[in-house]
N, C-alpha and C positions, 0 to 999 in steps of 0.2 A: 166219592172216592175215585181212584184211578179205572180200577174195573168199569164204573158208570162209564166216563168218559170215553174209555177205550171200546165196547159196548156202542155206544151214541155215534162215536167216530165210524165204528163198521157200515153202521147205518146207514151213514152218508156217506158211504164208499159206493154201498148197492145203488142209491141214483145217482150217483155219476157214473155208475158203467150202467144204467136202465138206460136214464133220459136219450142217447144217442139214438136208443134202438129207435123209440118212441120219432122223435125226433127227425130220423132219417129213413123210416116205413114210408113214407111217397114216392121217395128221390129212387130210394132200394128198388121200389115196385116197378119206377118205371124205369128204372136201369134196366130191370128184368126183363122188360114188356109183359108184366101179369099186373097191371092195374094202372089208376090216375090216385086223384086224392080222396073223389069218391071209395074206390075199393078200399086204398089205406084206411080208410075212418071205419070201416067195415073190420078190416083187419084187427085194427087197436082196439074198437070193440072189446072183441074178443078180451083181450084181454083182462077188461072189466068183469066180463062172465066167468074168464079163471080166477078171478081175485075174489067172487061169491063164493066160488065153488070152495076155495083155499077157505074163505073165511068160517062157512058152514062147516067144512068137515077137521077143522083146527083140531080140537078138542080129541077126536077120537086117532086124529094122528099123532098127537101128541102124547095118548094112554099107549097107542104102540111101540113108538118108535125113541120116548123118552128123551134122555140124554143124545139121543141122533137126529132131535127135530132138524137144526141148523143143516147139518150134514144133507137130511133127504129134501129142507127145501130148496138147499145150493144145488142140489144135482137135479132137480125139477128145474128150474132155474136154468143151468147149462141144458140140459134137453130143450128145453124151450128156444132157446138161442142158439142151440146148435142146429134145433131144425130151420129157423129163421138163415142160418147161414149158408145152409146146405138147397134152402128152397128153390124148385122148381115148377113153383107151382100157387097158384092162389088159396087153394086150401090147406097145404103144409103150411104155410105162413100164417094159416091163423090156425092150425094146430099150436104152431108156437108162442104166437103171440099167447095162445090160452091157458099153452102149459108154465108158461114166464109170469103171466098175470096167478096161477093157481101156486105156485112155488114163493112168491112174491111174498102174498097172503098167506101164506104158513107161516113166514120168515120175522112176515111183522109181529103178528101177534107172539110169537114166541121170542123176539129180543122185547117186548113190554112185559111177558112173565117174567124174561129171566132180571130182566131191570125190577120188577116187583120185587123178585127173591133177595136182589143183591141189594136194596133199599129199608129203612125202616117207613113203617104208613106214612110218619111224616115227607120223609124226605122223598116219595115214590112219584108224586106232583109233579115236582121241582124233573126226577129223570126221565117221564117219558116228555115232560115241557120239552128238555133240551135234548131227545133222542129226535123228536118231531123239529124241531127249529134245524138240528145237524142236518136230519135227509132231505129237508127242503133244502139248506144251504147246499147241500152234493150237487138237488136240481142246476142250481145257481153255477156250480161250477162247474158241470160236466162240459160244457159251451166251448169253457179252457182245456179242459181233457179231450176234447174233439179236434180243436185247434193244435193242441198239442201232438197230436196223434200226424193230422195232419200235417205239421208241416215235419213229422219224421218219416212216415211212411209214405206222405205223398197226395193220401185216401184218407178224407174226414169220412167219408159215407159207409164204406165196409170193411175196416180195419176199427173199427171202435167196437162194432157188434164181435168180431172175429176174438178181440182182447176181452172182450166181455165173458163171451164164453170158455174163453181159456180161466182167467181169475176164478167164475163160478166153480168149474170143473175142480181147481185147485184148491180153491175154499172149502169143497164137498170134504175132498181126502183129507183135506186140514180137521174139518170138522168132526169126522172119525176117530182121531185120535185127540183133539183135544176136545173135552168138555167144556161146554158153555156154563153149564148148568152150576151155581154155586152149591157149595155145601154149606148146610142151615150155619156152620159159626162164622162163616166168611161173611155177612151177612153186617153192615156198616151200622153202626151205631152215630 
């Protein structure tokens, strides 16, 4: 139904405003002069280990914070990128990158519950297929979101991260007031 798609579509919103980050951590670093590619790959790391951390403690942030998963991983998410944007330094940078990778991993597993909820067993395959094939396609497209950026602000490199974290930040607030969360009759036949 609509909600799947619209759901899958968010999805692939989140990597196209990631991939850039990902993507332009060299250029960023040695814009700064706090690293080469080596550091970057050390940096993005990170982010890996936020996406363990997000993955293991899913579950019990999810008993807390319910119907606000979306919400607290948008705003992990923004902290992550905002410390990335504000960095002066090689270890805030992979604070960030950790906290972006750990917000990330909250975010995923909680659009494939809510894609469960709003699915019957049959048809739940079929949405997280196409919630996975969307955020890879975002991958795919963020390339044009960067370009696009680029040629309005000027800056592919730190005007993509800077938008990234404004969306996130805005998504959090969105996510406070609206629920994600179906209720059991909304639930697709």
């Amino acid at each position: 139904g609509v909600g799947v798609w619209v759901i899958c579509i968010l999805f692939g919103v989140i990597n196209i405003l990631n991939y850039p980050t990902m993507m332009n951590m060299s250029t960023l670093l040695v814009n700064r002069g706090l690293g080469d590619a080596t550091v970057a790959a050390t940096v993005l790391s990170l982010f890996t280990v936020g996406g363990m951390i997000g993955g293991a403690i899913f579950g019990k942030v999810f008993q807390i914070t319910k119907r606000f998963v979306i919400a607290v991983a948008c705003t992990i998410m923004a902290m992550g990128v905002g410390l990335i944007v504000i960095a002066k330094s090689t270890f805030v940078m992979m604070a960030g990158t950790t906290l972006l990778g750990l917000g990330f991993s909250i975010c995923m597993p909680a659009i494939f519950m809510i894609l469960g909820m709003m699915t019957t067993p049959s048809q739940n395959t079929f949405a997280i297929s196409l919630a996975t094939a969307i955020m890879n396609f975002g991958g795919f497209v963020s390339t044009y979101w960067v370009m696009a950026i680029q040629g309005i602000t000027g800056d592919g490199v730190f005007m993509p991260i800077v938008l990234e974290f404004i969306i996130f930040a805005v998504a959090a607030v969105i996510f406070l007031v609206v629920n994600p969360i179906p209720k059991q009759k909304e639930v697709e036949e």
